[in-house]
N, C-alpha and C positions, 0 to 999 in steps of 0.2 A: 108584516105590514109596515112596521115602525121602520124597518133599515127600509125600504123600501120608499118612503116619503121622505127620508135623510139623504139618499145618493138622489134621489130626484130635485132636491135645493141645492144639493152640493154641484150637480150638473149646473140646474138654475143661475148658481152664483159664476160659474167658471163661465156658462155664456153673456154671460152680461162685461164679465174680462176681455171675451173676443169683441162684441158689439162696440166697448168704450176703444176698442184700442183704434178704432178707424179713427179716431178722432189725435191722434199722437203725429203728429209733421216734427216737432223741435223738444227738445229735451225739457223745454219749459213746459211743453204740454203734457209731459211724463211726470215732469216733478212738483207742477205748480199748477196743474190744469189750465196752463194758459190765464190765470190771475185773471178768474171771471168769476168767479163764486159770489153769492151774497151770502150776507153774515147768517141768515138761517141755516145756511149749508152749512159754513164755516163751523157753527156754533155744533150743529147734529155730528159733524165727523169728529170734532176732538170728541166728543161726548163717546161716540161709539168707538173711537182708538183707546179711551181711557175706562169704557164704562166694560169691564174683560170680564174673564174669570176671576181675577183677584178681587173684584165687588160682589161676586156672585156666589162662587168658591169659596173663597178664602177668608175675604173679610167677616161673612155671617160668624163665621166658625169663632173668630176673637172676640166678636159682637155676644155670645153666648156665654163664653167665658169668661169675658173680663166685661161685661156692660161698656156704658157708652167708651171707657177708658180705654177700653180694646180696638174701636173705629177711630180712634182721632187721627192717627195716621193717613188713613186714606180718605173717610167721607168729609172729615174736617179741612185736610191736608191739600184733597183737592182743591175743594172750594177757596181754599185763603190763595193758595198760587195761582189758580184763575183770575181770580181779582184783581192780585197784583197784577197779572202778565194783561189783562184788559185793561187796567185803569195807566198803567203806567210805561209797560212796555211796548205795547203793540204798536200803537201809532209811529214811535222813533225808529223802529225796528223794519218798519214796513215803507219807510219815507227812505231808507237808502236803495231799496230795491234789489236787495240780494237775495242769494238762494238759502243758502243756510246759517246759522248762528257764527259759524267757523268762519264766513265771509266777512262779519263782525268782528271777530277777530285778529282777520288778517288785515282792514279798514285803519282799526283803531289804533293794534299795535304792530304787527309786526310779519310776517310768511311762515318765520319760526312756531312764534306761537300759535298762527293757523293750523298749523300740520299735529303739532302736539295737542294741542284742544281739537282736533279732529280725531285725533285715534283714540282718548281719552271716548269721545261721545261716540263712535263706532262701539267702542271696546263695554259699555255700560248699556248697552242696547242687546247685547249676547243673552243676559242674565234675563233680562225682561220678555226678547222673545220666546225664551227656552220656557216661561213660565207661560206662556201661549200653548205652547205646544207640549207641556206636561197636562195643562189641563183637555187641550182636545183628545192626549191619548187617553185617559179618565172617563172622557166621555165616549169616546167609542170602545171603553172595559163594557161598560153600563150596558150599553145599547145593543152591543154585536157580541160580547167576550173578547174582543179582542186586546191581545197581550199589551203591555206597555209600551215597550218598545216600537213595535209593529204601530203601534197606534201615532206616536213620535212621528216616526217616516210617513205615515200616509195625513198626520196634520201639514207637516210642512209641506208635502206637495201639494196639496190641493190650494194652499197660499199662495204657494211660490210663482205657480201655473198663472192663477187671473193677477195676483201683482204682478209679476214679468210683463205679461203683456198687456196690463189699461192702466199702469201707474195710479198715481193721483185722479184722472179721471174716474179708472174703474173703482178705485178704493171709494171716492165721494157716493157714485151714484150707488152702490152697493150698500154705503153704511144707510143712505136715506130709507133703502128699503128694511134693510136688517135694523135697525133703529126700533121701525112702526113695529117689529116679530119681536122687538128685546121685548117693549112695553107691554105689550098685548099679552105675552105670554106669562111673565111675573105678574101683570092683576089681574090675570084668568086665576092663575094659580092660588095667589094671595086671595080671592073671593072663594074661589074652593076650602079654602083651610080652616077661613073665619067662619065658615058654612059649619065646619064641624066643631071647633070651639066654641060656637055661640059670639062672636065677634070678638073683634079687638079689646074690650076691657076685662075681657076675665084670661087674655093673656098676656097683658101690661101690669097686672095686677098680682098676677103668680110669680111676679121675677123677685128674687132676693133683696133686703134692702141694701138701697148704695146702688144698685144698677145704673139707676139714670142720673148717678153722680157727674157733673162735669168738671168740676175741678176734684186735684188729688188730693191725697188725706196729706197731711201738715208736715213740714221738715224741708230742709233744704236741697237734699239728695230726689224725694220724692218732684220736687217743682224742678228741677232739672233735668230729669225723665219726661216729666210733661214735656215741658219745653220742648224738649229735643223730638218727642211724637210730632209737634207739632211744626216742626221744621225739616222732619226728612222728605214730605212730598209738597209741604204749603211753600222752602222757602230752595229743598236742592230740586224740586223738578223745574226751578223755573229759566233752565237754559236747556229744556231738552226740545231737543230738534223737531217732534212730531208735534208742537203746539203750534211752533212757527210757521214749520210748512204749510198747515193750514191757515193760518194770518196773512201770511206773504200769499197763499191761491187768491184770495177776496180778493174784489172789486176797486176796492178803494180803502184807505188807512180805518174810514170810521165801521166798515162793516168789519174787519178785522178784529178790530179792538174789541166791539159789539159781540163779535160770534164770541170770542176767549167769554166775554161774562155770560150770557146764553148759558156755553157748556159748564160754566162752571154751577150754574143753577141746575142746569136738568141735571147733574152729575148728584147734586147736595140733596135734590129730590127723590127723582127716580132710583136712586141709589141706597134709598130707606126703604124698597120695598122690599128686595131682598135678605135685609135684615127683620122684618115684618114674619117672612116666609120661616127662615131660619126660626126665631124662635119662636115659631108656634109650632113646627115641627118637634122642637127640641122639648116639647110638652105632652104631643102627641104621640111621636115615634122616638121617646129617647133613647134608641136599642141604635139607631141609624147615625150618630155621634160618632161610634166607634169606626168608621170605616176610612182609611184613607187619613187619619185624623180630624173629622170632622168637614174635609173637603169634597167629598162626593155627599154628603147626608141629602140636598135635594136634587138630585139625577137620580140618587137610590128612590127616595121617596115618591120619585114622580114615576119610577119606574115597574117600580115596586106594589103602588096603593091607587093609582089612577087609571081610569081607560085611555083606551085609545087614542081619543081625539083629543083628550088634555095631551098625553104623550108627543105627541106632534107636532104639537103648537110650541109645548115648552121645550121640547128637544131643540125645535128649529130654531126658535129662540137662541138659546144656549149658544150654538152653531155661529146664529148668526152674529152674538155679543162677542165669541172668540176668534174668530174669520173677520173682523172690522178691526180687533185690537191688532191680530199680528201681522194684518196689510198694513196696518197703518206703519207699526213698528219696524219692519222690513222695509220696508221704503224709505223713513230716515235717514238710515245709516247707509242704505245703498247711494243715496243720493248725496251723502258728507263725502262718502269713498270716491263718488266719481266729481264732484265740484272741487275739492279740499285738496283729495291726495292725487287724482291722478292725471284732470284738467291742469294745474299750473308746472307738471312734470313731462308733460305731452308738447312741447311744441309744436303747432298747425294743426291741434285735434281738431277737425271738423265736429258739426253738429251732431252729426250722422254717428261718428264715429263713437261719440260722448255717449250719446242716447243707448248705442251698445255695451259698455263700458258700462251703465248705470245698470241695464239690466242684468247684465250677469253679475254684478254685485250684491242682485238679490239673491242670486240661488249661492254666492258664497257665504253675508250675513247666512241662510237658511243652515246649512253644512256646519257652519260654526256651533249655532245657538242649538241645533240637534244633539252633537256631542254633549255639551253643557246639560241640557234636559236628562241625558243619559244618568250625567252623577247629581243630580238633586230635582226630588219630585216633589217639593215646597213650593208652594207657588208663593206664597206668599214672603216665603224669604226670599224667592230671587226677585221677584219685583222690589223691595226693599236693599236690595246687592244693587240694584241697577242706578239707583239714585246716589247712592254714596259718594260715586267719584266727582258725581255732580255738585255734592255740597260742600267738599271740601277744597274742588282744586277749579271751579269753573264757576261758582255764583258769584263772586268777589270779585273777580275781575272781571268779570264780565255788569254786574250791576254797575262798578265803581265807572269803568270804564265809560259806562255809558252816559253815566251822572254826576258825576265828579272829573273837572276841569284838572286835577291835579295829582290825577292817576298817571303812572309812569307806568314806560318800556319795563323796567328792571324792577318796578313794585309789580306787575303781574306775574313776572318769571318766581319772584317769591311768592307771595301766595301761593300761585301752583305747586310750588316744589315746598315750602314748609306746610301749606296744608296736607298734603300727601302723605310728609316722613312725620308729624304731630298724628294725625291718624293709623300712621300702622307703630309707631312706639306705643301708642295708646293701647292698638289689640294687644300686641302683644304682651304688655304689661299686665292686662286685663283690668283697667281701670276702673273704678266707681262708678265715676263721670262717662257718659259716653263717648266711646271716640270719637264719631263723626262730628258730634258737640265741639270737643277741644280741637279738633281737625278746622272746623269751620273756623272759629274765636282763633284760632293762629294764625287763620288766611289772611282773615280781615286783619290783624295787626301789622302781619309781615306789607302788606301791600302798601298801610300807610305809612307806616315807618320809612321804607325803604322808598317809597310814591317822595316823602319828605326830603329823604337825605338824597337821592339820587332823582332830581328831576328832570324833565325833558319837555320837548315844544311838542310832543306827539299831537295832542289834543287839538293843538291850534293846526297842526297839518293835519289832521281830521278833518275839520270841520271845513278847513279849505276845501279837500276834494269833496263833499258833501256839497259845498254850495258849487263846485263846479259842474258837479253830475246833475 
């Protein structure tokens, strides 16, 4: 009965693909819904592109083992880049009226570095969706037995199918409903659990001391780990492309701006329930820890210790949190691939042409990030793989660029290129310090350094075509 109510959503979600796509005339309406959103929408789709498996999955699992120290990454990590990216980014971002972060790129400095910060943000979006589609194969072990692999191939198609054909439309109206299925189903479950614990304080109560420590135990090495938690998703997600695209759909700059803090709330919130879930299980069933490393423990538990109608709701759930993250994330990069790389190599690409061109870009991002799933079933480290290029060769100049008058052509090209070789001399030295740490700290120097000794008038020819557009 359970797979039975799961192909009947999964139907569900694929015609809502068909229904949105009547509404696609222009590539804008593919990639940007036709920039009509209100910030509610805005605010509910990042939420649902970001709120995945890795919150549900994966994060519990660190949340268990290591207390609060283990979620700063992500529940923290979110909310501080939300913030930023609402309070500071969106508006500037949304007043030149581009499609993606790479059109920023090309704006401010250069075509060159359009193309290279394009493949850079294609190439970081592999690792993220493959962690989409490791965890939907997990979930359909759970549910059906079905193998890994097998499970890999039939997540990304049933993605690839309603993103191909309602873009951004079908991804919005989709996440609105899967959204209402994430919530419902995590505090169905989270009121079940506390049902048999006797509520929340006798299992806040059982956890070890130092759990709900927020800062680290003392030393310098120790506050540099912090730090560095707390800047792989709060300070390198904040040029990734699926935040924008949502800011640039809205209405207008303030509902943009609006939605980025929205999502970064319901994320910091609703994002505590699953960690709620997690460790009251990890009290109740701690035999169910073991499986997967601690990434399946509640699909086992729901699967395993519930009826029916829990089953269904939380399954659909599940479904619906990883099918909202990997439209979302498929869509990115297919739409960086068809703006970035292959509209300014296309001389006379019509609309039409584009619009095609973007769509089969999803089913190759899909083919890509499938292999990648093949060699690593971490969800949680490839979500963490997908941000790193981001913080060492594309926060820096792209922040500096944005906000700083006396950012150069040739201060970005370094950054890029010393944060990149400062990051892999680092791996491979196997440093103390983290590398993505000393990756970032050599962007930022190289840009100013080089910004100072080598300057140029970019900035003021920005700002020109800005006021002329």
């Amino acid at each position: 009965m359970l797979t039975f109510f799961i192909v009947i959503y999964l139907l569900l979600t694929l015609a809502v693909g068909f229904w949105a796509s009547r509404r696609i005339k222009l590539t804008e309406d593919f990639t940007l819904a036709g920039r009509s959103l209100p910030a509610t929408v805005v605010g509910v789709t990042i939420f649902a592109t970001w709120f995945g498996p890795e919150l549900i999955m994966g994060v519990p699992t660190y949340f268990i083992q290591e207390g609060v120290q283990g979620i700063i990454i992500d529940q923290f990590g979110n909310f501080l880049c939300l913030t930023l990216v609402g309070l500071f980014y969106a508006r500037r971002l949304y007043r030149m009226r581009i499609v993606t972060i790479n059109d920023f790129f090309r704006q401010r400095y250069t075509p060159a570095i359009e193309t290279v910060t394009s493949l850079i943000n294609v190439f970081t979006y592999f690792s993220w969706i493959a962690a989409q589609f490791v965890a939907l194969a997990l979930l359909f072990k759970t549910i059906i037995g079905l193998p890994l692999n097998w499970g890999i191939i039939l997540g990304a198609t049933i993605v690839v199918i309603y993103t191909y054909i309602g873009g951004m439309w079908a991804v919005s109206i989709t996440d609105l409903i899967q959204t209402v299925l994430i919530i419902a189903g995590l505090l169905f479950l989270l009121i079940k659990l506390l049902d048999i614990t006797g509520g929340i304080t006798p299992v806040l109560a059982a956890t070890p001391e130092g759990f709900f420590r927020l800062l680290p135990e003392p030393g310098i090495h120790n506050w540099l780990d912090y730090l560095n938690k707390w800047m792989i998703l709060g300070i390198g997600a904040i040029p990734a492309q699926e935040i924008y695209q949502r800011i640039l759909s809205a209405r207008s700059e303030k509902a943009g701006a609006h939605g980025a803090l929205i999502s970064g709330g319901m994320l910091f919130v609703i994002g505590a329930i699953p960690l709620l879930i997690a460790l009251s299980i990890s009290q109740v069933y701690p035999a169910l820890l073991q499986d997967s490393g601690g990434q399946n423990m509640i699909p086992n538990m729901v699967s395993r210790y519930t009826e029916m109608p829990v089953q269904i709701l939380f399954f659909g759930a599940l479904i619906s949190a990883i099918l909202s993250t990997s439209s979302g994330a498929m869509l990115a990069p297919a739409t960086v691939i068809g703006e970035n790389l292959i509209k300014p190599r296309v001389p006379g690409i019509t609309d039409k042409q584009l619009l095609l061109f973007t769509r089969l870009c999803v089913i190759f991002v899909a083919v890509i990030a499938c292999t990648m799933a093949y060699f690593n079933s971490s969800i949680h480290g490839l979500v963490v793989d997908s941000v790193t290029l981001y913080l060492v060769c594309l926060v820096v100049p792209f922040s500096l660029g944005l906000f700083w008058r006396k950012a150069s052509i040739a201060g970005a090209w370094a950054a890029m290129i010393v944060g990149l070789l400062v990051y892999a001399l680092c791996v491979a030295l196997e440093t103390r310090i983290d590398a993505a740490m000393q990756g970032l700290l050599a962007s930022l120097l190289a840009m100013v350094a080089v910004s100072w000794l080598r300057p140029d008038t970019s900035f003021a020819a920005f700002q020109k075509n800005q006021t002329a557009a």
